[in-house]
N, C-alpha and C positions, 0 to 999 in steps of 0.2 A: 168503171168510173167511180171515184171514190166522192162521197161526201161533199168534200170541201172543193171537190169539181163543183158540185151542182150550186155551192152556195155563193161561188165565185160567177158562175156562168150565169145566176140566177141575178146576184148583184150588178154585173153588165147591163144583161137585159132592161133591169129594172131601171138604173143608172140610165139609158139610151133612150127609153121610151119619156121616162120624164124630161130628158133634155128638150126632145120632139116635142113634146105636150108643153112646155114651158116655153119653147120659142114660138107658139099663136102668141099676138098682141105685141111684140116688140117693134119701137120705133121704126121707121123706114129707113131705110140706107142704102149705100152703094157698098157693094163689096169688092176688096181691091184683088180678093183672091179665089175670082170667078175660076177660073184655070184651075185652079187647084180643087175645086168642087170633083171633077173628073176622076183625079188622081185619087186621093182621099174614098172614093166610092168603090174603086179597085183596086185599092191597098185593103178596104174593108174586106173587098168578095174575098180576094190571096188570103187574107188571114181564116176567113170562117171556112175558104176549103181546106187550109193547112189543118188548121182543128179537126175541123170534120173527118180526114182523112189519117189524123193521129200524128201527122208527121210531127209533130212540134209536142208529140210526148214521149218523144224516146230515153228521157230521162228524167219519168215522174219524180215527183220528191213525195217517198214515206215516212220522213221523219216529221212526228206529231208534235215536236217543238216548233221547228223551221214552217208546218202547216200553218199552229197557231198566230208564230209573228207573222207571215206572209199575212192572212187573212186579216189581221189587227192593221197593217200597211195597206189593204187593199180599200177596207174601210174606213178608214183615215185620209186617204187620198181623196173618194167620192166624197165625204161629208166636208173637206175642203172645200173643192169643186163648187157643188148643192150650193153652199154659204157663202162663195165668192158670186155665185150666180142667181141669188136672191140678194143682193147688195147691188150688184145691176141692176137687176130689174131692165125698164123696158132698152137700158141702155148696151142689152146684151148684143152681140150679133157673130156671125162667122170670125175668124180669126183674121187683123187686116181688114175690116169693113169701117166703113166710114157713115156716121147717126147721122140723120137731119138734127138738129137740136140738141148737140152733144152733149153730157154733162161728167164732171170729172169727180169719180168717185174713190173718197179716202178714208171711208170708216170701215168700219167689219176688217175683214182678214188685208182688203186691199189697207190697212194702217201700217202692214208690215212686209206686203208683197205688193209689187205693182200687178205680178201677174197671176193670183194665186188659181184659178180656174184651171191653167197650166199646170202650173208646181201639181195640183188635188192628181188629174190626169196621171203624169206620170209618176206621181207617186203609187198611185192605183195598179198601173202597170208594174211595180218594181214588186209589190205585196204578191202580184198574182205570179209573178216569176219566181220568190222565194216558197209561196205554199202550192203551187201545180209543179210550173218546169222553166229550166233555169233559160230554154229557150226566149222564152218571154222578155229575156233582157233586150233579144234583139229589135223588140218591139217597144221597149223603153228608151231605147238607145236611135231608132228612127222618130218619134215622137218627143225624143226629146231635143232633138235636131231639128225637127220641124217646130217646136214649139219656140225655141229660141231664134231662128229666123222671124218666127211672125213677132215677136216679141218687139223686137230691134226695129222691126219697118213698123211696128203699131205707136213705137214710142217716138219715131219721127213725126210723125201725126198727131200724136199727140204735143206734143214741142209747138205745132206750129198750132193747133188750136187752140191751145189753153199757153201763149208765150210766158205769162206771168206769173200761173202758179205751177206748171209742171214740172218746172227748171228745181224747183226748193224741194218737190215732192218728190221727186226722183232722187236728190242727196239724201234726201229723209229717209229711203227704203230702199230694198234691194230686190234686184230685179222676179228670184224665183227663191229662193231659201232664205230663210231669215237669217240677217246676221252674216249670211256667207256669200251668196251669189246675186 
């Protein structure tokens, strides 16, 4: 295992346990994507045995260019993520959850993304499949299928809670890329 395995695997870790320790004390709510808690939990297990069993390094990347940018994307992506999710605050919750007492947040990174929390994710995924193994896109490419789903049902929701100002906020910015998407 090389290096930029451990500091990648090391930034997940790190990355996952804070999510966990950051979601004590968030508002209460319903979640609309009970069902998917399931799935999600065994797309997690598939992934850490495919790892674990190597299957998804059969074509490491040693080039120490492609390593660098990879890792510069991977880190880029979390410290998105991190800053979209300290702008929440207690307004965080699963993807498709519904707050008691919602509030609609349009500073920090949400000025330019509706959903950057998402965009940070898969961005994080694409850095780890350009500096490990190019497998990893397939894992950017399900997450980022999943994140656009929830994306689209959250902004319904949102529509219907906030009628007045979500309609201007949403011409205002785009949906996961600045500028593009």
């Amino acid at each position: 295992m090389h290096v930029i395995d451990f500091v990648i695997l090391g930034g997940w870790v790190a990355f996952w346990i804070y999510w966990l320790v950051a979601s004590v004390g968030v508002k209460a709510g319903q979640s609309r994507s009970g069902g998917f808690v399931a799935i999600r939990v065994g797309i997690f297990l598939v992934v850490l045995l495919l790892v674990r069993s190597r299957a998804l390094r059969a074509h490491d990347v040693t080039n120490p260019w492609l390593q660098g940018v990879g890792l510069a994307i991977f880190l880029l992506g979390l410290a998105l993520a991190i800053w979209a999710r300290l702008y929440l605050g207690r307004n965080w919750g699963t993807p498709m959850s519904r707050k008691d007492d919602p509030e609609l947040v349009t500073t920090g990174p949400y000025h330019s993304v509706r959903h950057p929390i998402y965009s940070g994710i898969i961005l994080a995924t694409i850095g780890t499949a350009i500096a490990v193994s190019l497998y990893w896109l397939v894992a950017a490419v399900l997450l980022g299928a999943y994140f656009i789903y929830s994306a689209f049902v959250e902004e319904r929701l949102m529509t219907s809670l906030f009628p007045d100002s979500y309609p201007d906020y949403k011409r205002s910015t785009k949906m996961l890329v600045p500028f593009v998407f």
